[in-house]
N, CA, C and O atoms as CSV, one atom per row, in Angstrom:
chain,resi,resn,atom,element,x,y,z
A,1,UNK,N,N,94.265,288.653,202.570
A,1,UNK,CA,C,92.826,288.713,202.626
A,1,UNK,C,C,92.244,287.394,202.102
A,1,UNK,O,O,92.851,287.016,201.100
A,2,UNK,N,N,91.063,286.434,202.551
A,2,UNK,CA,C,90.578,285.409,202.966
A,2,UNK,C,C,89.315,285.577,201.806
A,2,UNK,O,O,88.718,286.626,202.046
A,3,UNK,N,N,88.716,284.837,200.590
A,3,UNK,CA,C,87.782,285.096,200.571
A,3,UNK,C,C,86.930,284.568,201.039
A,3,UNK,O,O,87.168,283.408,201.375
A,4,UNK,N,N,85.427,285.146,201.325
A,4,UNK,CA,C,84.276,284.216,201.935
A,4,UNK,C,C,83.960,283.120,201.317
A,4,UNK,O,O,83.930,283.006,200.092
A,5,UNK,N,N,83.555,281.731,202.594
A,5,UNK,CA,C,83.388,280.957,201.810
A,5,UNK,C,C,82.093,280.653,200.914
A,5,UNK,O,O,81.164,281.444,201.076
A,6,UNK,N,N,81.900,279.594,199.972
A,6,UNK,CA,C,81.011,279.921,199.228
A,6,UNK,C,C,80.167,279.195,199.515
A,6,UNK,O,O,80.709,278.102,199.674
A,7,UNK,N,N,78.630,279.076,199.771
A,7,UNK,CA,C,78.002,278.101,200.190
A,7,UNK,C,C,76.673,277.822,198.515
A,7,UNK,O,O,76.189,278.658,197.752
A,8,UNK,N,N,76.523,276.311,198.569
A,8,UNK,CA,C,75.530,276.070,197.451
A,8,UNK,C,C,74.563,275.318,198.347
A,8,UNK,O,O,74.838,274.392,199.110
A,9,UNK,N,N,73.194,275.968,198.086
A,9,UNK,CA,C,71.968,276.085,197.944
A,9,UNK,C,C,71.333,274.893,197.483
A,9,UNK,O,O,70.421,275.359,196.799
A,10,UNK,N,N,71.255,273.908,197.434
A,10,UNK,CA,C,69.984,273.430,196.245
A,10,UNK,C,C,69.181,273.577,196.286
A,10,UNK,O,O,68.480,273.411,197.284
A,11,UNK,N,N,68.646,274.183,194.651
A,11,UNK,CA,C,66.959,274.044,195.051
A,11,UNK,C,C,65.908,272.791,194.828
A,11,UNK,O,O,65.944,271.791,194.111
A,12,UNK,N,N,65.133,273.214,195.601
A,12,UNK,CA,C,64.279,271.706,195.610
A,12,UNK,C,C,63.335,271.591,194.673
A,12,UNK,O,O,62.741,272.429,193.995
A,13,UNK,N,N,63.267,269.918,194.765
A,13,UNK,CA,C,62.112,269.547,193.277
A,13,UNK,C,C,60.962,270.323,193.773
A,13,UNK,O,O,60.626,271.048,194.710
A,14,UNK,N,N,60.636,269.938,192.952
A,14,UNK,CA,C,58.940,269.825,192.534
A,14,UNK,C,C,58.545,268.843,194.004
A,14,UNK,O,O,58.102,269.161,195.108
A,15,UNK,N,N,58.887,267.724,193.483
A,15,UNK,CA,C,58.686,266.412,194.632
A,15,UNK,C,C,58.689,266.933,196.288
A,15,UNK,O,O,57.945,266.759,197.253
A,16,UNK,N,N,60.004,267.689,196.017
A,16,UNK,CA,C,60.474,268.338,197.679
A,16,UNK,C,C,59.251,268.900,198.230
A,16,UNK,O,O,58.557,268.598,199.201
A,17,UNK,N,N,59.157,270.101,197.041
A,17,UNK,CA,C,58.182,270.909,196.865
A,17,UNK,C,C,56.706,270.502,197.944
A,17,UNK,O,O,56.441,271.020,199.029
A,18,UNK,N,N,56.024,269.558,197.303
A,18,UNK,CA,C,54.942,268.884,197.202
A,18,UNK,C,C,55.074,268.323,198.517
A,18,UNK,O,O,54.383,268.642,199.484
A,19,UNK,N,N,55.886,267.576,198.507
A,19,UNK,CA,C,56.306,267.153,200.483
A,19,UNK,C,C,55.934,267.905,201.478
A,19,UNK,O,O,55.070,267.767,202.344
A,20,UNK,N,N,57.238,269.296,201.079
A,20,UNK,CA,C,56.716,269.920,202.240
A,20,UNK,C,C,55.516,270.591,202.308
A,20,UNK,O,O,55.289,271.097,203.407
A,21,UNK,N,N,54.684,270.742,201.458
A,21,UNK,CA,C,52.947,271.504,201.849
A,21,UNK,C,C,51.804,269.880,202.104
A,21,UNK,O,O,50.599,269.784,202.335
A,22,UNK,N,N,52.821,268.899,201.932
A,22,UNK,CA,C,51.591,267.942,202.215
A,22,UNK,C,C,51.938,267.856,203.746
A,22,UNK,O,O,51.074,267.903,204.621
A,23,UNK,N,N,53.321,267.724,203.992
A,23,UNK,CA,C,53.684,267.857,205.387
A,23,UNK,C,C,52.715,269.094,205.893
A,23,UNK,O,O,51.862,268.715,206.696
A,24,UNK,N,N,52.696,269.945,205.701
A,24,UNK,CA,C,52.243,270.923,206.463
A,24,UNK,C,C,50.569,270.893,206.745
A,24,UNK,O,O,50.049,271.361,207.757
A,25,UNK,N,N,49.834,270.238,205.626
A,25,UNK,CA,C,48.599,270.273,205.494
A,25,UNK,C,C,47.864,268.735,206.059
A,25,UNK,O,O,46.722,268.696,206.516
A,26,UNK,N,N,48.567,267.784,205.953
A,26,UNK,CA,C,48.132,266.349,206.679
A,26,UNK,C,C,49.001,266.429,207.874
A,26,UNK,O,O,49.981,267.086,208.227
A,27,UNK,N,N,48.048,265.247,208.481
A,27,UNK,CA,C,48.626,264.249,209.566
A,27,UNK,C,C,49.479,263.370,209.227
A,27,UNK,O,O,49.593,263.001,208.058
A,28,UNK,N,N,50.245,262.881,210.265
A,28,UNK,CA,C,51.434,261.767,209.804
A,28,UNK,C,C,50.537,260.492,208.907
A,28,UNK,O,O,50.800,260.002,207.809
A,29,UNK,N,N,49.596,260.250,209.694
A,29,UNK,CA,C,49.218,259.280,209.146
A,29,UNK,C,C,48.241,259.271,208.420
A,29,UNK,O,O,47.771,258.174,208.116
A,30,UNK,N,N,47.776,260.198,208.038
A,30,UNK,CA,C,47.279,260.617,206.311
A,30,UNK,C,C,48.670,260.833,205.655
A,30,UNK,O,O,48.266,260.455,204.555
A,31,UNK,N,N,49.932,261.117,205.425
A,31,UNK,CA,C,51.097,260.947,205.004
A,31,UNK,C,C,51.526,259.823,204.484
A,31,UNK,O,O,51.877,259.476,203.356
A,32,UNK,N,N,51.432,259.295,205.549
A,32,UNK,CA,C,51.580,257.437,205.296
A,32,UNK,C,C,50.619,257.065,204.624
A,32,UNK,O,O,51.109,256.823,203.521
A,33,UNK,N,N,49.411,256.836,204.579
A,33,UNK,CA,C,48.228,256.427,203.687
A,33,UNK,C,C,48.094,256.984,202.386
A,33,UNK,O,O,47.469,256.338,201.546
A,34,UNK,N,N,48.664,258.260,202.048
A,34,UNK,CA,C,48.578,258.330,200.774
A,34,UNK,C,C,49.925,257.716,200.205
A,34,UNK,O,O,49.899,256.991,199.211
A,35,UNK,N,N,51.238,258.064,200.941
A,35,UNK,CA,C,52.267,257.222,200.546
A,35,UNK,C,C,52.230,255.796,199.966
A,35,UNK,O,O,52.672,255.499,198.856
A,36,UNK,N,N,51.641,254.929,200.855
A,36,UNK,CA,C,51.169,253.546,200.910
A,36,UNK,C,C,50.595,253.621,199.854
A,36,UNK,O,O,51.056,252.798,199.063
A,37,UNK,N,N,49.500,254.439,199.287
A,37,UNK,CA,C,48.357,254.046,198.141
A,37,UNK,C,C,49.320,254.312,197.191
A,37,UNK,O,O,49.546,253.346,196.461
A,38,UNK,N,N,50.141,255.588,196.896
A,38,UNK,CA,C,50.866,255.617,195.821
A,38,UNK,C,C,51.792,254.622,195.086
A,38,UNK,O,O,52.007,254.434,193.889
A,39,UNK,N,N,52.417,253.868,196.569
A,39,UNK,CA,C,53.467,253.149,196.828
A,39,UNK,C,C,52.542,252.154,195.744
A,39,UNK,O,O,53.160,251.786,194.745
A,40,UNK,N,N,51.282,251.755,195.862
A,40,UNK,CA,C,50.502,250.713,195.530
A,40,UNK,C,C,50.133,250.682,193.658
A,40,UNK,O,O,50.210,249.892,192.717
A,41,UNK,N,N,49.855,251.609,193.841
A,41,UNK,CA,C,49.575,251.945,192.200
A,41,UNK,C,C,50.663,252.200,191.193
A,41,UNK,O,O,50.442,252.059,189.990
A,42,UNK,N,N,51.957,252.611,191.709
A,42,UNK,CA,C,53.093,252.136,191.384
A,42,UNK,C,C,53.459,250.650,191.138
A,42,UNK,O,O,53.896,250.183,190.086
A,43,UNK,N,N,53.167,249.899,192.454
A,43,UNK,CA,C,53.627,248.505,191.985
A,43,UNK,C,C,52.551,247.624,191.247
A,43,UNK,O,O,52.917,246.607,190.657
A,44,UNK,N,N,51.052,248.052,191.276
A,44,UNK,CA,C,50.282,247.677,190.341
A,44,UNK,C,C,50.702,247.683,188.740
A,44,UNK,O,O,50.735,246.782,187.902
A,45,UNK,N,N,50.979,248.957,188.690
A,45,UNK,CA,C,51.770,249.817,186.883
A,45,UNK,C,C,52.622,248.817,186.977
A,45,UNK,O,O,52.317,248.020,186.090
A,46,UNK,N,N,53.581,248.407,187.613
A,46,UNK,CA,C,54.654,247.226,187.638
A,46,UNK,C,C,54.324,246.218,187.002
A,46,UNK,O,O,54.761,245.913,185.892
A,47,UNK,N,N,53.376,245.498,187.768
A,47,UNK,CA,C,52.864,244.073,187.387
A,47,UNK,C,C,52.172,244.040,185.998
A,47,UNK,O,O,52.338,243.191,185.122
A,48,UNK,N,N,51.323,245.185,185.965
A,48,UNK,CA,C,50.530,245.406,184.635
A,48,UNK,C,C,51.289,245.067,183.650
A,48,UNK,O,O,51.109,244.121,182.883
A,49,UNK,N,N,52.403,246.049,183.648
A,49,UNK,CA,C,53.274,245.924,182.448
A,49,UNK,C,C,54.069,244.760,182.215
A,49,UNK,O,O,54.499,244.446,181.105
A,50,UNK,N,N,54.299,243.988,183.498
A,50,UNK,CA,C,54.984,242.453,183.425
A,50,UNK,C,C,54.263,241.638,182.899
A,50,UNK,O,O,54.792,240.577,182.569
A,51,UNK,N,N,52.988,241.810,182.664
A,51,UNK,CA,C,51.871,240.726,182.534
A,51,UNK,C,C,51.642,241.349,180.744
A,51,UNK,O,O,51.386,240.382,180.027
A,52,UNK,N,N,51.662,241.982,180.365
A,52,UNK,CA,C,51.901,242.675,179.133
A,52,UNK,C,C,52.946,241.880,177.972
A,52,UNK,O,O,52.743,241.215,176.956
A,53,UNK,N,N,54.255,242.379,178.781
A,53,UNK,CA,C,55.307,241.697,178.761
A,53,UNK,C,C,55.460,240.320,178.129
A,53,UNK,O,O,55.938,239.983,177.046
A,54,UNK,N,N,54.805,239.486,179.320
A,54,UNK,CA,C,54.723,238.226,179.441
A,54,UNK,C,C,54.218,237.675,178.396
A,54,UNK,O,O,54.748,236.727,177.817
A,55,UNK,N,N,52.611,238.483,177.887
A,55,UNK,CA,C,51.999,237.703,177.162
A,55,UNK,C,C,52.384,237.750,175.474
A,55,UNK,O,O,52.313,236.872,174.614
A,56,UNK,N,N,52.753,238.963,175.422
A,56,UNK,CA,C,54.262,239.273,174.093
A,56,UNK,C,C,55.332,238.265,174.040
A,56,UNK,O,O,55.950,238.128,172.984
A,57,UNK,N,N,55.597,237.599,174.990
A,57,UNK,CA,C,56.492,236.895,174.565
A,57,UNK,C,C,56.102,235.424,174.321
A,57,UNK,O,O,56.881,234.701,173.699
A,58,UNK,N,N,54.741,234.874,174.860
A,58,UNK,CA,C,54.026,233.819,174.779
A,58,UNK,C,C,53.964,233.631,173.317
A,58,UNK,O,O,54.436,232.726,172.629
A,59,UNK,N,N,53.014,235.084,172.858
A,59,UNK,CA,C,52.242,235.194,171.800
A,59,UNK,C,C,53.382,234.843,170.747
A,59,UNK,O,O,53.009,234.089,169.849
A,60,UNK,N,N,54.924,235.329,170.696
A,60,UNK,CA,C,55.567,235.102,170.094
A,60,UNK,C,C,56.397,233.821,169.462
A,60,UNK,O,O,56.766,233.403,168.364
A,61,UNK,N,N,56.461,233.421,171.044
A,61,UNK,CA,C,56.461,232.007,170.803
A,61,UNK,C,C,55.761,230.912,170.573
A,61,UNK,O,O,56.143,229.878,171.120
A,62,UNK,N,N,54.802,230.889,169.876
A,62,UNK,CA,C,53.174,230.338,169.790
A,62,UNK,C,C,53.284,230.348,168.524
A,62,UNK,O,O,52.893,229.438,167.792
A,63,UNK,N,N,53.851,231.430,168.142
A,63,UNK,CA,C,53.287,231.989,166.420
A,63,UNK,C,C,54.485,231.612,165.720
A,63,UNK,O,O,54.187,231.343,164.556
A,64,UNK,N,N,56.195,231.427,166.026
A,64,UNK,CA,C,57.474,231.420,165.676
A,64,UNK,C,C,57.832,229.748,165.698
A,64,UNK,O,O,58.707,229.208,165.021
A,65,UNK,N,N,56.726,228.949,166.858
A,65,UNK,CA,C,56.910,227.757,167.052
A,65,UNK,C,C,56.071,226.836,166.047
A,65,UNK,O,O,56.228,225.662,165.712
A,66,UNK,N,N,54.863,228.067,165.588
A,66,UNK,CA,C,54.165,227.180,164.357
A,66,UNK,C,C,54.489,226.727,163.309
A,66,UNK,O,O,53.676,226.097,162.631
């Protein structure tokens, strides 16, 4: 006797989640446009914090070089 095989499931994020009812509720390309904007404010938060960054290490060397 053979047992059945076993199959795994994953369950989906949150993220998945959220996909599929935006899928269901927009157009492709309201999809893409909010993607794009997110995509954007993401790499904004990026730069912000590089420029942050940056000026921490200026400031440091300004003050360590005095």
């Amino acid at each position: 006797m053979q047992a059945a095989p076993v199959r795994a499931t994953a369950i989906p994020s949150v993220t998945d989640a959220l996909r599929a009812v935006e899928s269901l509720l927009l157009s492709s390309g309201q999809r893409t446009a909010r993607r794009n904007a997110w995509t954007s404010v993401l790499e904004d938060r990026r730069r912000a914090k590089d420029r942050v960054e940056a000026q921490l290490v200026i400031e440091q060397a300004l003050t360590s070089h005095s």
